[in-house]
N, C-alpha and C positions, 0 to 999 in steps of 0.2 A: 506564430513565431513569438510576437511581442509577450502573449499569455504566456509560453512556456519559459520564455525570460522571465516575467513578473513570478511564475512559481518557483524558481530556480531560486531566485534571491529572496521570497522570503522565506521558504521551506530552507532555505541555509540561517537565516537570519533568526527565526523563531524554532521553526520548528525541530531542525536537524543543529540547533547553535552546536558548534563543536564543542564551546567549552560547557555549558550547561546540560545539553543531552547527551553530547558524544563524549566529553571528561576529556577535552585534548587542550591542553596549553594552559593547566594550571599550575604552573610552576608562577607565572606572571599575575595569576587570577589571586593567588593567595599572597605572595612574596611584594607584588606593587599597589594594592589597593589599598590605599592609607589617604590618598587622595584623590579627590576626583581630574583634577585639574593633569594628574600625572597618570591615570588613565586613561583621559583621552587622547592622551601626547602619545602612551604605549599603543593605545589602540589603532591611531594613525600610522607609526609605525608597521606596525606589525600589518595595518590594511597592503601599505607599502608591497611589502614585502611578499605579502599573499600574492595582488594583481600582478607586481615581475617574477614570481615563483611560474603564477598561471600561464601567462606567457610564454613564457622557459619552457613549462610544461608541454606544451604545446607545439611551440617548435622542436622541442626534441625527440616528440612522438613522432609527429609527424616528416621531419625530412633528416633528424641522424639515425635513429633507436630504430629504423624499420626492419631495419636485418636483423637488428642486436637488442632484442626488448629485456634481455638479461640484466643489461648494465642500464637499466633505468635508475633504481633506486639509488644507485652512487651517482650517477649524473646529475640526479635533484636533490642530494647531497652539497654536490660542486655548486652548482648554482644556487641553494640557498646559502648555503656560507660566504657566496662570493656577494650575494646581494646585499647580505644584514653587515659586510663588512662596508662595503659602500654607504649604506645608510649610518651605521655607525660614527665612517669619517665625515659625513653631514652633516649630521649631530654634534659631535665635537665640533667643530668647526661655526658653523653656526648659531648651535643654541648650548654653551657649555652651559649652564644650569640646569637645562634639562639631562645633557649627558650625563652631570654628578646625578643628580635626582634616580635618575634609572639605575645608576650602577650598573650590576652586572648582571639583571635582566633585559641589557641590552644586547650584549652577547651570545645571552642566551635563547634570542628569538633564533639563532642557529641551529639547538637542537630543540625548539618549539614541537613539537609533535602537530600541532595543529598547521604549519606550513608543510610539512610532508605528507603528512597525512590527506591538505589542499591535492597536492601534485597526485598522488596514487588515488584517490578518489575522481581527480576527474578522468586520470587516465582510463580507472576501470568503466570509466559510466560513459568512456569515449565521447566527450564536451568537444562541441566546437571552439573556436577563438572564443568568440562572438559570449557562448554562456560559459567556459570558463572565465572569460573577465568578470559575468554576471556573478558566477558564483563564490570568486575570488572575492569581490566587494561586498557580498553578503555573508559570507563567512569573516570578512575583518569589521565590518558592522557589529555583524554578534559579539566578535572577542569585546568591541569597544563600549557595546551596550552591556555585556556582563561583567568589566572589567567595569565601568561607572555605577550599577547598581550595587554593586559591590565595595567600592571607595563611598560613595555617599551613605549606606548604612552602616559603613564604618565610620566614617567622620561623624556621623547621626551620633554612634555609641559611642564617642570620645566625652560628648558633653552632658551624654545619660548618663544618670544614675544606677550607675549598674557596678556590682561588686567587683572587685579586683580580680577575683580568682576568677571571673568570666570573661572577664574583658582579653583572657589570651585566644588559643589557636580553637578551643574547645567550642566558643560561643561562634567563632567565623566560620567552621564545620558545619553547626546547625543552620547558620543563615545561606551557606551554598547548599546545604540540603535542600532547604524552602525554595533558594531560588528555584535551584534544579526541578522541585517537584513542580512547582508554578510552570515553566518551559517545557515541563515533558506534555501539559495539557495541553498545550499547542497540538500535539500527535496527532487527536482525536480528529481535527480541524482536516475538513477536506474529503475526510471517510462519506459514505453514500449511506 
C-alpha cells in the first residue's frame, strides 16, 4: 500500500508532471513566472485546489454520479469554480498583495486544465480517497516545482547578459523545452 502511495506521488511529481510532461496548466507556467516567491504562492494555490478538486472527485464518483457518470465532467466543473472562488476570497481577504501579484491567474486556476484534467484522470484510473489525495499533492508539487524552476531561471535571465530581442516569449519557449526534455527523462526511471 504505502509503495503504491510513494509511486503515485512521485510518478505525478516527476515523472508524469502535468505541466512539464503532460503541457497541462501553462497558462500560469508562462503568464506567472517572473518570480519565484509568487510561484510558490501559485503553486500552493493551485496544490489547494487540486487536494479539494480530489476530494470532490471522489465523492462524486463515488456516492452522486453512480447512476449518472454523464454529468461528471460539469460536476467537476461546479466544483472547481466553486473552490478557486473560495480560495480567491482567501486571498483577497488575507493576503491582498499577493492577490494584486497573481492578477488574473488567479481566476484562471478555474479553467486550469491541470485541475480537470486532476479529477478525470483519477476518475479513469478509479483512485481511492486515500491516493487521490496522493496524487492530488503530487501533481500541485509539480505545478510548484515547475512554476519555481521556471521563475528562478527567469529572475536568473533578468540580471544576465543576455540581448534584448531574447529576453522575450522566444528565449522562455526554449527554457520550457529543456525543462520539458529534462522531466520526460524521468520516463525511463522504473522501466525493467
Amino acid at each position: 500500500m504505502i509503495s503504491n502511495l510513494a509511486w503515485i506521488f512521485f510518478s505525478t511529481l516527476l515523472i508524469n508532471n502535468f505541466t512539464l510532461a503532460m503541457f497541462l496548466g501553462l497558462c500560469p507556467f508562462f503568464g506567472v513566472t517572473r518570480s519565484v516567491d509568487t510561484g510558490w504562492r501559485l503553486g500552493a494555490a493551485n496544490t489547494f485546489v487540486l487536494v479539494i478538486t480530489s476530494i470532490s472527485a471522489w465523492a462524486l464518483n463515488t456516492y452522486v454520479l453512480v447512476s449518472a457518470p454523464y454529468l461528471r465532467t460539469i460536476a467537476f466543473i461546479v466544483v472547481i469554480a466553486s473552490m478557486v472562488q473560495i480560495v480567491e476570497m482567501v486571498i483577497k481577504k488575507t493576503l491582498p498583495t499577493l492577490f494584486r501579484e497573481l492578477g488574473i491567474y488567479l481566476p484562471l486556476i478555474t479553467t486550469n486544465c491541470a485541475i480537470l484534467g486532476l479529477a478525470l484522470f483519477q476518475t479513469t484510473r478509479k483512485y481511492t480517497l486515500l491516493e487521490g489525495i496522493v496524487f492530488a499533492i503530487g501533481a500541485g508539487l509539480g505545478l510548484t516545482l515547475a512554476l519555481s524552476l521556471m521563475a528562478s531561471i527567469r529572475e536568473r535571465m533578468d540580471v544576465a547578459d543576455v540581448p534584448a530581442l531574447a529576453r522575450r516569449m522566444g528565449l522562455v519557449m526554449i527554457i520550457a523545452s529543456c525543462l520539458s526534455m529534462a522531466f520526460m527523462g524521468f520516463a525511463g526511471m522504473g522501466s525493467g
